[in-house]
Legacy VTK file of the C-alpha trace (Angstrom):
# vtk DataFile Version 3.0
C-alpha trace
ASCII
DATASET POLYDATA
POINTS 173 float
70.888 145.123 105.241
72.568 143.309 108.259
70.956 139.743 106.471
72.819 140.674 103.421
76.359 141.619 104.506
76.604 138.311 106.630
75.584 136.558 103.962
78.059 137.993 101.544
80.790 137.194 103.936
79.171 133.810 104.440
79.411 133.019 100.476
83.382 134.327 100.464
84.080 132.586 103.189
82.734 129.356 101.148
84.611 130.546 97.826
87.698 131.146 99.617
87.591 127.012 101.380
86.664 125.660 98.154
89.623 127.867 96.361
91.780 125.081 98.106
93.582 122.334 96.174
90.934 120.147 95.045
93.070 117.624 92.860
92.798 113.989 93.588
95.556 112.213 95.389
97.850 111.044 93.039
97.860 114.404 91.142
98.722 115.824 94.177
102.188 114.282 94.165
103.063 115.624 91.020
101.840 119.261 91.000
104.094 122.016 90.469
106.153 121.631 94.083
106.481 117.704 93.698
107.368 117.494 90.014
110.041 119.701 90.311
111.690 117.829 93.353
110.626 114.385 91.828
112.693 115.855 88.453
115.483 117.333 90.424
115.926 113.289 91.904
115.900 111.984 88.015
118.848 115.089 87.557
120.531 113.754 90.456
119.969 109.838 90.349
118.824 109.202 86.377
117.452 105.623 85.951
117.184 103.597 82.810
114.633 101.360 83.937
113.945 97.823 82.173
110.580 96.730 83.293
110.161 93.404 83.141
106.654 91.789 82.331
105.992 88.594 80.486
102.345 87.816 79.735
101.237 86.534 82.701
102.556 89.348 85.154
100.911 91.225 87.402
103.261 94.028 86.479
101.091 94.905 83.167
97.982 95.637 86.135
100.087 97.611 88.515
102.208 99.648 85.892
98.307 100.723 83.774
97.352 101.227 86.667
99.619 103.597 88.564
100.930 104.923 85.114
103.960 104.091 85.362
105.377 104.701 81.925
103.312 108.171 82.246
105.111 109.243 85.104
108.497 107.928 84.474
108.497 109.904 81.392
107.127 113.100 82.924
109.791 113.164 85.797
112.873 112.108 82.962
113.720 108.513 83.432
114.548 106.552 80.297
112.607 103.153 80.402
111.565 100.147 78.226
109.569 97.191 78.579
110.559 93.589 77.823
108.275 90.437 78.013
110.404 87.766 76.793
113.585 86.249 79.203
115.293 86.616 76.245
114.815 90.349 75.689
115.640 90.879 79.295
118.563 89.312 79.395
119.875 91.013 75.841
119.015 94.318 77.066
120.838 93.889 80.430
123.695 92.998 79.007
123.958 95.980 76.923
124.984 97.587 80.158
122.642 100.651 79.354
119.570 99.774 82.304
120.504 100.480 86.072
117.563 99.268 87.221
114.907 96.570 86.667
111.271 96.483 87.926
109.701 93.111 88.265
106.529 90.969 89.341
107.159 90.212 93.156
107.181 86.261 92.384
109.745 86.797 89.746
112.231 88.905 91.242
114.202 86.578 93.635
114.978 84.386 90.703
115.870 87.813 88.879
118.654 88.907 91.712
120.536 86.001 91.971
120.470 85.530 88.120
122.155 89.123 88.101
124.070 89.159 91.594
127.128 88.595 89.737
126.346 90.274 86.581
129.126 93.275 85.381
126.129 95.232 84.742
125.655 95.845 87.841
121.327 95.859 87.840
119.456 96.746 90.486
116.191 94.696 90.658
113.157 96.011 91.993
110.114 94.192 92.989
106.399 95.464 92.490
104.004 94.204 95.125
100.424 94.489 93.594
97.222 94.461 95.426
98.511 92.640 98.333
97.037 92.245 101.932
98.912 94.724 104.273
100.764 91.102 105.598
102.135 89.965 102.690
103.293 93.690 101.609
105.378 93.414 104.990
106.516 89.881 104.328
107.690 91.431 100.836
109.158 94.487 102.883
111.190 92.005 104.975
112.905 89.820 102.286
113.752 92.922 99.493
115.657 96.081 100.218
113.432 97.828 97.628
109.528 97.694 96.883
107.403 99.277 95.377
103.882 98.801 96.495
101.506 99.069 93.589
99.001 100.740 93.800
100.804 103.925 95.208
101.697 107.639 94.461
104.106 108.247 91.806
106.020 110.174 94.469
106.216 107.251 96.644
107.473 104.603 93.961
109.724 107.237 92.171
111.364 107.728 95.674
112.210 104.176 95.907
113.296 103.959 92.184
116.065 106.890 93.394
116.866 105.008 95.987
118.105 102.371 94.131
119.830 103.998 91.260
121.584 105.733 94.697
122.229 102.608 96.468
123.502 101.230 92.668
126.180 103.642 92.602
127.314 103.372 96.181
128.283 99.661 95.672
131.678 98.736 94.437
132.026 97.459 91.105
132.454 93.923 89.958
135.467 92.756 88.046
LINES 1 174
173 0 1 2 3 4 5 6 7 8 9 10 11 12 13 14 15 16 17 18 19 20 21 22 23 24 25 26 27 28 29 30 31 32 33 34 35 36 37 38 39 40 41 42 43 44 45 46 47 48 49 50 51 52 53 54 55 56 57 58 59 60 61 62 63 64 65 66 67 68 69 70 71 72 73 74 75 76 77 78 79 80 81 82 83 84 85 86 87 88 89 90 91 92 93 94 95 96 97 98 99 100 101 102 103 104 105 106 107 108 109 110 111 112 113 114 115 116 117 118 119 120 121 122 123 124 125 126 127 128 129 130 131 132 133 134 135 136 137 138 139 140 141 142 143 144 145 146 147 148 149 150 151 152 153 154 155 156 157 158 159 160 161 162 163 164 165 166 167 168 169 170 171 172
């Protein structure tokens, strides 16, 4: 009898540790809790991203593979996707994208193109599959990075950021 009461308890006391959240990481950052303060940011700070990837960018990788679009979507930022220079430089014009998320080894050329721009763009780098140095070489020379892959908390965070830091800086004439 004594066998079979501690080994009832021993079997809820299993049930009740494997009752814990079992979700894999990045699901974890947008459960209930963190998609509500991840859509709460998007409220606050909405971004209308332009992502930027021609062919042969390294964005198309990182953005399947973190689901970008996905999550974006989920937490209520307006996006689109361009490929051609042409197409990016039509759709900043329009004046209706705050920010713009680009391959690492295009974005330099991307800022100074729209430093003086009167839309006023924000340009984000991605960083994708980089050693740990070159992610903090990146980190050094941008104000903004996303890291790819990373959780859609982490990345969304940094998109807010920059829609934040967008409307803290004066406007051009």
């Amino acid at each position: 009898m004594r066998r079979t009461v501690l080994a009832t308890g021993f079997i809820i006391g299993l049930l009740a540790i494997a009752d814990s959240d079992l979700s894999a990481c990045g699901d974890k950052s947008l459960s209930a809790g963190g998609i509500r303060m991840q859509r709460a940011l998007a409220a606050r700070y909405p971004a209308s991203i332009l992502i930027y990837a021609p062919p042969n960018s390294r964005l198309i990788g990182a953005a399947h593979e973190m689901r970008l679009q996905e999550h974006l979507r989920l937490v209520g930022h307006r996006y689109r996707e361009v490929a051609t220079d042409s197409d990016l430089e039509t759709s900043v014009a329009t004046g209706q994208f705050n920010i713009v998320l680009a391959d690492l080894a295009d974005a330099p050329a991307l800022q100074q193109r729209f430093a003086s721009s009167p839309a006023r763009v924000v340009v984000v780098p991605v960083a994708y599959k980089l050693t740990k140095e070159q992610t903090a070489q990146a980190a050094k020379l941008t104000r903004f990075l996303i890291k790819a892959p990373e959780y859609a908390a982490n990345y969304l965070m940094t998109i807010a950021d920059a829609v934040h830091s967008r409307s803290q800086s004066p406007r051009k004439a």
